[in-house]
SEROTOR-820691 format. One record per residue: x, y, z of N, C-alpha, C in turn. Coordinates in steps of 0.001 Angstrom, whole numbers, padded with zeros to 6 digits, always signed. Example, Ala and Ser with C-alpha at 12.3 -4.5 7.8 and 13.67 -1.06 7.14 Angstrom:
+013190-005690+007800+012300-004500+007800+013200-003300+007800;+012850-002250+007080+013670-001060+007140+012900+000030+007870;
END
This chain:
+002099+006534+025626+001143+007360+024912-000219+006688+024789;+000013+005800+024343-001686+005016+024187-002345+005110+025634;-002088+004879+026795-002581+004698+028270-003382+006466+028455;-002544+007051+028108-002826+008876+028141-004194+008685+027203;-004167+007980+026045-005279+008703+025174-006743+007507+025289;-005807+006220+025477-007399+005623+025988-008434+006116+026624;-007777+006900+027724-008998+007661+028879-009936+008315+027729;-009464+008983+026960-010530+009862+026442-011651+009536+025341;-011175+008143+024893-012442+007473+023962-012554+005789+024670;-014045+005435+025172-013671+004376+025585-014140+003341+024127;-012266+002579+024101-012059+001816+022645-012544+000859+023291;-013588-000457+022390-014012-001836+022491-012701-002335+022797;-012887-003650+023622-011428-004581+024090-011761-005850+022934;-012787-005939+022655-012942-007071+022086-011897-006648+019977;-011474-007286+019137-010925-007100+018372-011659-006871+017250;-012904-007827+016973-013872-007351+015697-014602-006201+016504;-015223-005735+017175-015860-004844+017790-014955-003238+017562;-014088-003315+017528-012624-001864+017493-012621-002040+016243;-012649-003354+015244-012233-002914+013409-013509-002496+013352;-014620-002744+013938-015792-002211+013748-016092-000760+013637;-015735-000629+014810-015982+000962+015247-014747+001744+014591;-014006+001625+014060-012791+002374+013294-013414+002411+011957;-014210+001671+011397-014610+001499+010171-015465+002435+009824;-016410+002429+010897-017568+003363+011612-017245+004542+011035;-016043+005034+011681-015783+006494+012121-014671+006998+011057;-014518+005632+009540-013856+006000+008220-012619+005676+007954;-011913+005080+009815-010502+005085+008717-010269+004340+007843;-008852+004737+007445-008356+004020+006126-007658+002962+006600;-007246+001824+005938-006722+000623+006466-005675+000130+007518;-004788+001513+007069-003592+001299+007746-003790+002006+009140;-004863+003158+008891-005168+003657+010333-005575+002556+011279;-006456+001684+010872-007075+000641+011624-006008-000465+012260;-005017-000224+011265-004281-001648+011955-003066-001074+012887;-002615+000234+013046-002065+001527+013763-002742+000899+015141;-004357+001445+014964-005144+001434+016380-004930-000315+016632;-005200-001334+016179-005243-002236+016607-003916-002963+017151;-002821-002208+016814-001388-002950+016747-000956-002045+018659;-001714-001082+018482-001057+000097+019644-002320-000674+021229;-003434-000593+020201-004999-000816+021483-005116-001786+021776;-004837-002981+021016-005100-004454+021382-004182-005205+021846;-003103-004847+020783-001618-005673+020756-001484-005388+021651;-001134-003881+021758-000111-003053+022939+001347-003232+022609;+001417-003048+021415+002811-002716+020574+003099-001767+020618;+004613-001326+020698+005413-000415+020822+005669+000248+019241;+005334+002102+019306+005860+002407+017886+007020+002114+016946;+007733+001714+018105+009188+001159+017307+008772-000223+016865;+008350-001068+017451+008058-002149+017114+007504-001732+015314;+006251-001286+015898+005285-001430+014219+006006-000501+013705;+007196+000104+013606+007889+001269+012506+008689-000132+011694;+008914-000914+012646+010203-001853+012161+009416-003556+011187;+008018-003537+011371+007351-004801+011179+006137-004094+010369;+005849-003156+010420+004286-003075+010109+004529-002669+008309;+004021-003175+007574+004307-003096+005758+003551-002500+005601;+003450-000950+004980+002856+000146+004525+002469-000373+003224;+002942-001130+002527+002797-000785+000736+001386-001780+000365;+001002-002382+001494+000103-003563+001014-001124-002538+001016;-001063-001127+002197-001956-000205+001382-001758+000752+000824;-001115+000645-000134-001106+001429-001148+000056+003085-000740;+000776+002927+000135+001526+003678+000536+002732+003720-000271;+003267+004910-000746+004561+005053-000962+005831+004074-000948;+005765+004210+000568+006795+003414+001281+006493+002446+002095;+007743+001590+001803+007265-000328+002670+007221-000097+004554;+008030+000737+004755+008396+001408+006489+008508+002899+006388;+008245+003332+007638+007854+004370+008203+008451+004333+009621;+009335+005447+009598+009567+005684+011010+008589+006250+012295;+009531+006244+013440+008660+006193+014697+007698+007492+014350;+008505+008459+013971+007558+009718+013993+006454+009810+013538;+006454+009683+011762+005593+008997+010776+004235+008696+011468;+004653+007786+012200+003818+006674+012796+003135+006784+013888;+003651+008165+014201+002971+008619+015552+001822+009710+014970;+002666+010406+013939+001458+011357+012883+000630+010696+012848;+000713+009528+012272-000341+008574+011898-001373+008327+012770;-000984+007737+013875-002040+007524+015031-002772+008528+015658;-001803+009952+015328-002557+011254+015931-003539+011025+015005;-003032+011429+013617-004416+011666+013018-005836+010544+012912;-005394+009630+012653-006390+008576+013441-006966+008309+014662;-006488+009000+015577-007194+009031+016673-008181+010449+017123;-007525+011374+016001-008273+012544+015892-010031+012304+015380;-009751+011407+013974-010944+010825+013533-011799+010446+014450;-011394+009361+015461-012250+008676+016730-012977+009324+017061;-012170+010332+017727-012694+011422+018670-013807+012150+017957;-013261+012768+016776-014016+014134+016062-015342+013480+015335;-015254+012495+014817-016685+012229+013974-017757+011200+014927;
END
């Protein structure tokens, strides 16, 4: 999934340059570290469903499944695009 949606926004490779431009364009914390864990890392959603700690922002819940997590990145990557 990430390879499909790179084409359509070209994301900075560099790592402060992408928290930059995510910041830019509003997301919220956990969106940013979504894009950076999927764009930089090149981590797998299962991976960050199973490692990535929701509650440090202020989320509900400590994990989030794959799906969750894919909502998540849609809608954060919707942001990219749209503003």
């Amino acid at each position: 999934m990430p390879k499909r949606l790179k084409t359509l926004v070209d994301l900075p490779t560099n790592k402060d340059k992408l928290v930059e431009f995510c910041r830019e364009k509003g997301l919220n914390g956990y969106e940013i570290e979504i894009i950076l864990r999927i764009y930089w890392k090149k981590q797998s959603l299962n991976f960050i469903s199973y490692n990535m700690d929701f509650s440090k922002y202020g989320r509900p819940q400590k994990y989030y499944s794959v799906r969750s997590i894919n909502n998540f990145h849609k809608d954060a990557f919707l942001k990219l695009i749209m503003k």
